[in-house]
PAZAPA-4460 file (N, C-alpha, C; in steps of 0.05 Angstrom, whole numbers, plus 32768, in hexadecimal, padded with zeros to 4 digits):
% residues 182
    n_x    n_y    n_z   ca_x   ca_y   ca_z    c_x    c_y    c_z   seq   type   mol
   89AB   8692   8615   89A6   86A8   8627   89A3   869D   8644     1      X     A
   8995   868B   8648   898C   867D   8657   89A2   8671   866B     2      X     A
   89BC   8665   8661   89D7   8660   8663   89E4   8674   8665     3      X     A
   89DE   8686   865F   89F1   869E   866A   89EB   86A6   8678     4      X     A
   89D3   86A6   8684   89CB   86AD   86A4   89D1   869D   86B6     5      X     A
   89D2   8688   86AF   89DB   8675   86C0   89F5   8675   86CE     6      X     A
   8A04   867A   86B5   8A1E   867D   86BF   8A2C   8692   86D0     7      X     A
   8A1F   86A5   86C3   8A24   86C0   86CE   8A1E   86BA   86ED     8      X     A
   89FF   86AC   86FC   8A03   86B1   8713   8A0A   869D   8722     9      X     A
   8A1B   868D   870F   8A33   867D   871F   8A5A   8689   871B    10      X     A
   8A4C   869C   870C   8A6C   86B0   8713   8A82   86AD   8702    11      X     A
   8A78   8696   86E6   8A8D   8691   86D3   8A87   8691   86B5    12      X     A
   8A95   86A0   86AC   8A8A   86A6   868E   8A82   8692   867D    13      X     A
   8A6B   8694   8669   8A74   8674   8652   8A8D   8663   864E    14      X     A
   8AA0   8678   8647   8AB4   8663   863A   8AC2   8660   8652    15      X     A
   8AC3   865D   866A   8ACC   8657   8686   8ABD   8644   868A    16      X     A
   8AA3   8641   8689   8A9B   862E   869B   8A92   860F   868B    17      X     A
   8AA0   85F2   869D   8AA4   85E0   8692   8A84   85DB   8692    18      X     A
   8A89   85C9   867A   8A6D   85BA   866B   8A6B   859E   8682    19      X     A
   8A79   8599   8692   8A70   857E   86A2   8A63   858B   86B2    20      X     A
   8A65   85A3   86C3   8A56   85AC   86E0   8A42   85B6   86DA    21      X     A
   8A2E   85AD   86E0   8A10   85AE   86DB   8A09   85D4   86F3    22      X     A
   89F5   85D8   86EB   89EE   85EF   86FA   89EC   85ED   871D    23      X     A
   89EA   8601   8721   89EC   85FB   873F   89D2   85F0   874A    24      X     A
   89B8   8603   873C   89A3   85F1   874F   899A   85D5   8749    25      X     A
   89A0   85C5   8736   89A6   85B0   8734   89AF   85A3   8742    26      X     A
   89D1   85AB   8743   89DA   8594   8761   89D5   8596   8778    27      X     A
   89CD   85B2   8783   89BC   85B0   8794   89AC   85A4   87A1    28      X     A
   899E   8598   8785   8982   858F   878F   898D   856D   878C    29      X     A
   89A7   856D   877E   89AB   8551   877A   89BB   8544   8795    30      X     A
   89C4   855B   87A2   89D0   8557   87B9   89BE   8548   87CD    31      X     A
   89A6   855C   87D2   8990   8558   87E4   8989   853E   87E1    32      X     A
   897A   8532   87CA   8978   851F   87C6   8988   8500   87CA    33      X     A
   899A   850A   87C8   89B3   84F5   87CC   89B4   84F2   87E4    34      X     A
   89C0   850F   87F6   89BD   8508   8812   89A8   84F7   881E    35      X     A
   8991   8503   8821   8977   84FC   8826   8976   84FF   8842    36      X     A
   8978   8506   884B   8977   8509   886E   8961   851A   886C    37      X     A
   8950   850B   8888   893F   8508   8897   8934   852F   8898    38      X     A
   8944   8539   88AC   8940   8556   88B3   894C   856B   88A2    39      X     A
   894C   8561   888C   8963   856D   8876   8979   856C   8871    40      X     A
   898D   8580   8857   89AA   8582   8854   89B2   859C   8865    41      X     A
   89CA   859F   886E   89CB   85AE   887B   89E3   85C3   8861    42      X     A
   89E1   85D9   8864   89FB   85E1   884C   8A15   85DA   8844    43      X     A
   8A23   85CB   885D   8A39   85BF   885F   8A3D   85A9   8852    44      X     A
   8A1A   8596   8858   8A2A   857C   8851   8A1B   8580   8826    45      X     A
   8A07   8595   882C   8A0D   8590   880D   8A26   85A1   87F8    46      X     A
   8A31   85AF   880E   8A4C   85BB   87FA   8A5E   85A7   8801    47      X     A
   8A60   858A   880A   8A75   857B   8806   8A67   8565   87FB    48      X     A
   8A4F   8561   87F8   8A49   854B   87E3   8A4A   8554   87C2    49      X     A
   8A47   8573   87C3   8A4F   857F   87A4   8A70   857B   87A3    50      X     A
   8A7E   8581   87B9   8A9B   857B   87B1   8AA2   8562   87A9    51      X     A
   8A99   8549   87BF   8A99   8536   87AF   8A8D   8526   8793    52      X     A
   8A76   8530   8792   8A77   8528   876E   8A81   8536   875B    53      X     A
   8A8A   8551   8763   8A90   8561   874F   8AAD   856B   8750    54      X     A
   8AC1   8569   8743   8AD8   8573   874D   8AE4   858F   873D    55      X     A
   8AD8   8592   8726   8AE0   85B0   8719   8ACC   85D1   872E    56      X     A
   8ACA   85C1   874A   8ABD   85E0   874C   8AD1   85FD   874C    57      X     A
   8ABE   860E   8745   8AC7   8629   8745   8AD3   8632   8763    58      X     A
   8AEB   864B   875F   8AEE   8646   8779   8AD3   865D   878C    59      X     A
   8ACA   8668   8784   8AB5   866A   878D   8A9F   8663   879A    60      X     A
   8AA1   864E   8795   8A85   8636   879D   8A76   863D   87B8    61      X     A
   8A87   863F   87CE   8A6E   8641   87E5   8A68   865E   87E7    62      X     A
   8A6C   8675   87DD   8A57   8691   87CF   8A44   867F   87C0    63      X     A
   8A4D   8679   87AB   8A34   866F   8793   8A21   8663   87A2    64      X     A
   8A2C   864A   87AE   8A1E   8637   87C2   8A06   8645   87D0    65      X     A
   8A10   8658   87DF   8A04   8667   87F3   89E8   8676   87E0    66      X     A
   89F0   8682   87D5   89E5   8698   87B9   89CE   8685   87B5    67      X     A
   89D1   866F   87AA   89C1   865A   8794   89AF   864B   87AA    68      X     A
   89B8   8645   87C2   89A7   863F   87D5   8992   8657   87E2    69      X     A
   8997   866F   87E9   8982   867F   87ED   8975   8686   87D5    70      X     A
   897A   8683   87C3   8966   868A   87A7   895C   867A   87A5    71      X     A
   895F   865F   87A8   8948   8646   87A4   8937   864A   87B6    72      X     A
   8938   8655   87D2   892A   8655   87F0   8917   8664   87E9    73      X     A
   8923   8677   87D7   890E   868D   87D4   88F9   8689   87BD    74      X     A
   8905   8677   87A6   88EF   8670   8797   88E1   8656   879F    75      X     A
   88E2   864A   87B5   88D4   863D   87BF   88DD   8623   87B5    76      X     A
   88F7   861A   87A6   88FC   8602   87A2   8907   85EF   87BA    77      X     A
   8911   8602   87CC   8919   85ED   87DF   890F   85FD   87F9    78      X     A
   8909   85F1   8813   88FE   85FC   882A   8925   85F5   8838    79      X     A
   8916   860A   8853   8936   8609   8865   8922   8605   8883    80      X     A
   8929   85F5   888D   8914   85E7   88A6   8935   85E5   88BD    81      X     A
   893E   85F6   88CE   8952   85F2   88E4   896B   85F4   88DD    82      X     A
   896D   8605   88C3   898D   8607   88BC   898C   85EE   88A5    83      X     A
   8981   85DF   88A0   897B   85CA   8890   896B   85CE   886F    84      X     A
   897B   85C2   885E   8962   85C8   8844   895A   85B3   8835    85      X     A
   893F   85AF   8830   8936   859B   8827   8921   85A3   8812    86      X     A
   8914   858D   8804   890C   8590   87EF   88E4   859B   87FE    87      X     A
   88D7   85AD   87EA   88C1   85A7   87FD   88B0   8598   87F6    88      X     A
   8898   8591   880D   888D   857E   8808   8871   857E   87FA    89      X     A
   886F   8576   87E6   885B   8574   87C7   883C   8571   87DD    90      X     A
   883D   8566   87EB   881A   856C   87FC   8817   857C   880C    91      X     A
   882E   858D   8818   882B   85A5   8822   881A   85BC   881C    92      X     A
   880E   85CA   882F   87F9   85DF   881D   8811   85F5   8818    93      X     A
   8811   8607   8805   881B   8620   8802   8822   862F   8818    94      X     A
   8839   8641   8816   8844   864D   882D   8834   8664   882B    95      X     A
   8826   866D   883F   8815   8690   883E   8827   86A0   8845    96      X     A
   8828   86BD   8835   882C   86D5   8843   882E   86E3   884F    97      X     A
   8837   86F0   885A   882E   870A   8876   881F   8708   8871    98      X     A
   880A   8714   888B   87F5   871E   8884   87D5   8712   8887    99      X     A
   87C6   8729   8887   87A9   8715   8886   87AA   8714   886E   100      X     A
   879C   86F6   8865   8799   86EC   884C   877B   86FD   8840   101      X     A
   8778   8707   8822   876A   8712   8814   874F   8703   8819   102      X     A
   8731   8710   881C   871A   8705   881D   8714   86F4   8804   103      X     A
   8709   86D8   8804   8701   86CE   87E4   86F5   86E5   87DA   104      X     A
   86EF   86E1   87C0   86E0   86F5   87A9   86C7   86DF   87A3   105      X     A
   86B0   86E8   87A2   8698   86D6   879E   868F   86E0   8785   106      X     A
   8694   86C9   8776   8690   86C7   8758   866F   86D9   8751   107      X     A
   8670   86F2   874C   864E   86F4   8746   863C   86E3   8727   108      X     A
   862F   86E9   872F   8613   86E0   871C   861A   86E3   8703   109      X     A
   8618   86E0   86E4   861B   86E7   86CB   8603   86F3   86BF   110      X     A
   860B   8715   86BB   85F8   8725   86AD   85F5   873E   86CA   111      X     A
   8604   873F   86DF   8603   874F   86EF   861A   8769   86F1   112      X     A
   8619   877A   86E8   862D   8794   86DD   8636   8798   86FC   113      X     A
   8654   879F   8704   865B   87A2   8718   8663   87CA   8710   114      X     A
   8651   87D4   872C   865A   87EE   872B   8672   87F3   873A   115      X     A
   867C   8810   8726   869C   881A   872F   869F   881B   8751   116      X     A
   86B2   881A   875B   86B8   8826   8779   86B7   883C   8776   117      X     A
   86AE   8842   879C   86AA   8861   87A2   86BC   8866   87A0   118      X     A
   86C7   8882   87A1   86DA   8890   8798   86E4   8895   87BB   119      X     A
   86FF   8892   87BB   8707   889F   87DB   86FF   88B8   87E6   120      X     A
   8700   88BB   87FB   86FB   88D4   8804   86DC   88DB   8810   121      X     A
   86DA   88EC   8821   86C1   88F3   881F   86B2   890A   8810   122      X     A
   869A   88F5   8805   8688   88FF   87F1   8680   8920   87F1   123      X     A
   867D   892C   87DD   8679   894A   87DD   8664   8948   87E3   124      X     A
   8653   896A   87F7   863E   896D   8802   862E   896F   87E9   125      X     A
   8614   8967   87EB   85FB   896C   87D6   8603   897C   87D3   126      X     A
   85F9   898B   87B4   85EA   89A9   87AA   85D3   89B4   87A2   127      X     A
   85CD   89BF   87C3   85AC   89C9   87B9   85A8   89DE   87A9   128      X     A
   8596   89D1   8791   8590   89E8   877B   8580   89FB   8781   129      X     A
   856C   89EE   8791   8558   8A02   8795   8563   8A1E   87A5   130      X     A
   8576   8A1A   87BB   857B   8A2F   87C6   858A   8A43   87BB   131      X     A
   858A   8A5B   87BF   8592   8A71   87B4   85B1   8A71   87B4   132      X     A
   85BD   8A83   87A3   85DE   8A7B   87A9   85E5   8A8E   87BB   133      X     A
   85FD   8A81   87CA   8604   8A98   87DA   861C   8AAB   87D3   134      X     A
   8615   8AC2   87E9   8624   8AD7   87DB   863C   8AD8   87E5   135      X     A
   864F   8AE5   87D0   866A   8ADC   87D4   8674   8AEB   87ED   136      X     A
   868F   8AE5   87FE   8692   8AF6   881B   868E   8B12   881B   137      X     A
   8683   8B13   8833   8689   8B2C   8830   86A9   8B3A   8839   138      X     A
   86AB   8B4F   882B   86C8   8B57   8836   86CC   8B74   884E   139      X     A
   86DD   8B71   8859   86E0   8B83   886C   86F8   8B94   8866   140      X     A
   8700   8B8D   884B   870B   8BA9   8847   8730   8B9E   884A   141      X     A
   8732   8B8C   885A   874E   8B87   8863   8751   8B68   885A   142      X     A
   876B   8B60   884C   876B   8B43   8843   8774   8B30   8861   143      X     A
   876B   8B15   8854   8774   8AFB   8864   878C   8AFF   886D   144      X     A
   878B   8AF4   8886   87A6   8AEE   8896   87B7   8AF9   88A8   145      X     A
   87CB   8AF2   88AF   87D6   8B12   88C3   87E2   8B1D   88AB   146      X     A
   87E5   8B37   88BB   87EE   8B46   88A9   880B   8B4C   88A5   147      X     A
   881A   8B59   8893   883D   8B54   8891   8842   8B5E   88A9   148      X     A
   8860   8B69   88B1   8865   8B76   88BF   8870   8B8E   88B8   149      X     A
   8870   8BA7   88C2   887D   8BBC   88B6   8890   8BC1   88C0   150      X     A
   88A0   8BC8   88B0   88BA   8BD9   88B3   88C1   8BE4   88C7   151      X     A
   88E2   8BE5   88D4   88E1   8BFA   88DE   88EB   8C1A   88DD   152      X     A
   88DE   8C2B   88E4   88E9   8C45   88DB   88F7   8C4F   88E6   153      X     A
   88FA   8C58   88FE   890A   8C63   8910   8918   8C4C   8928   154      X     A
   892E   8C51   8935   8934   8C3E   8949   8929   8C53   8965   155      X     A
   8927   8C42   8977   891B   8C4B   8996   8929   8C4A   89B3   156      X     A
   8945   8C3E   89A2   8958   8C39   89B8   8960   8C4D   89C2   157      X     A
   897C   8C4C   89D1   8984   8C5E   89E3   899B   8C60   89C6   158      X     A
   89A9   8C7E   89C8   89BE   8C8B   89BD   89D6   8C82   89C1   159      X     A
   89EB   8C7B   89AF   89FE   8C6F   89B4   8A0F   8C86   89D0   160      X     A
   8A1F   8C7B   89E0   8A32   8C89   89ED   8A44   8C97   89E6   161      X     A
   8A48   8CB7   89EE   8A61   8CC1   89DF   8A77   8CB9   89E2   162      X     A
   8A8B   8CC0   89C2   8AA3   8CAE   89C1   8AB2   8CB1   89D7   163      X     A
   8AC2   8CA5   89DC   8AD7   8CAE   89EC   8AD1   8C9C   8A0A   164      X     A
   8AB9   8C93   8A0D   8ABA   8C86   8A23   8AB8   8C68   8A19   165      X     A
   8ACA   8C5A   8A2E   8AC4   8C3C   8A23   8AB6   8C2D   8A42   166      X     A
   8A9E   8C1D   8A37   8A98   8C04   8A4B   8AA5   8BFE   8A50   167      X     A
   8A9F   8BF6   8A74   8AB0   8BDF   8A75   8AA3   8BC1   8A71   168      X     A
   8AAF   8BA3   8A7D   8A9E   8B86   8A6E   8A8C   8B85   8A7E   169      X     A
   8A79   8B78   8A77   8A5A   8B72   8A8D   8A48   8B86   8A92   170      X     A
   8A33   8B74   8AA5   8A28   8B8C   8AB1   8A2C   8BA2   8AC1   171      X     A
   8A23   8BBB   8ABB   8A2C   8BD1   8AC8   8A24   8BD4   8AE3   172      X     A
   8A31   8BDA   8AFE   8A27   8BDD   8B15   8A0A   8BE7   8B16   173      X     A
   89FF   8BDB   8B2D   89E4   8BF1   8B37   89E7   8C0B   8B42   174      X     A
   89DB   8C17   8B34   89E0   8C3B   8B3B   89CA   8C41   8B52   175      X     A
   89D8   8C41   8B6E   89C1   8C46   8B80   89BF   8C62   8B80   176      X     A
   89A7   8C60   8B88   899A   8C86   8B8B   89A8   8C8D   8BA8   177      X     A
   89AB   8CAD   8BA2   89BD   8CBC   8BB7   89A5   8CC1   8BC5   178      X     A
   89A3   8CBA   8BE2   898C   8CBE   8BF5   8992   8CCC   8C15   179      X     A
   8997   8CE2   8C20   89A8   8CEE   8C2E   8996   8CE1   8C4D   180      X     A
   89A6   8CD3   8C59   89A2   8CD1   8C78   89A6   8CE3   8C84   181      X     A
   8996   8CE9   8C99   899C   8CF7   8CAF   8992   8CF6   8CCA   182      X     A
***
């Protein structure tokens, strides 16, 4: 099973892929090593130190290459320091997270019961027993809210024009009032 994952995410079925070429993060790491430079391998020179020890590669290789190098980066097998990747270093502290780091937890006492958390939210008001209950609203007769709108029944406009005359487009002149000079 184990081998068939393998293979698969180097892109060649079981009975395709030869029994000499070892997995990819293997030579990888056998690359690095070999190289050994100072500021790291850079991707180039370890996809031509895999070519040279290895001569059945897939023609695939620098996808896989690429592929198999960010997946190691990411499980933390190899660091990438300037375009460069190298192995990391065993007295290094751990790489942190985003983020503010979580407060320690202070081990309590033995035989001390830890109570539940408050519940979110803010707490409901007391209930005073003693006071009398109150009485439910009063009503005014008319329900919550605005109210619908009604219908309409009649229209208020002006009467259509009799047939026979047609508008003309736009607005209609100003009708000045007849005012007699004299």
């Amino acid at each position: 099973m184990a081998t068939e994952e393998i293979s698969r995410t180097q892109g060649l079925n079981p009975s395709q892929q030869s029994s000499s070429l070892p997995d990819y993060p293997q030579m990888i790491l056998e690359a690095i090593e070999a190289l050994n430079e100072k500021e790291g391998s850079s991707m180039s020179s370890i996809a031509k130190h895999i070519d040279s020890t290895h001569s059945d590669l897939p023609a695939s290789h620098s996808t896989l290459l690429s592929h198999h190098l960010n997946q190691m980066k990411q499980m933390g097998q190899i660091v990438m320091l300037n375009n460069n990747y190298t192995k990391p270093d065993p007295n290094a502290p751990p790489k942190r997270g985003r983020g503010r780091p979580p407060k320690p937890k202070v081990p309590l006492p033995p035989g001390v019961v830890v109570s539940p958390p408050r519940p979110r939210g803010r707490p409901p008001k007391p209930k005073d027993l003693l006071a009398p209950p109150k009485p439910k609203s009063v009503s005014t007769g008319r329900p919550r809210g605005r109210p619908p709108k009604k219908a309409k029944t009649g229209t208020a406009t002006a009467p259509p024009p009799p047939p026979g005359v047609k508008r003309g487009r736009g607005r209609p002149p100003k009708v000045l009032p007849s005012v007699g000079f004299q």
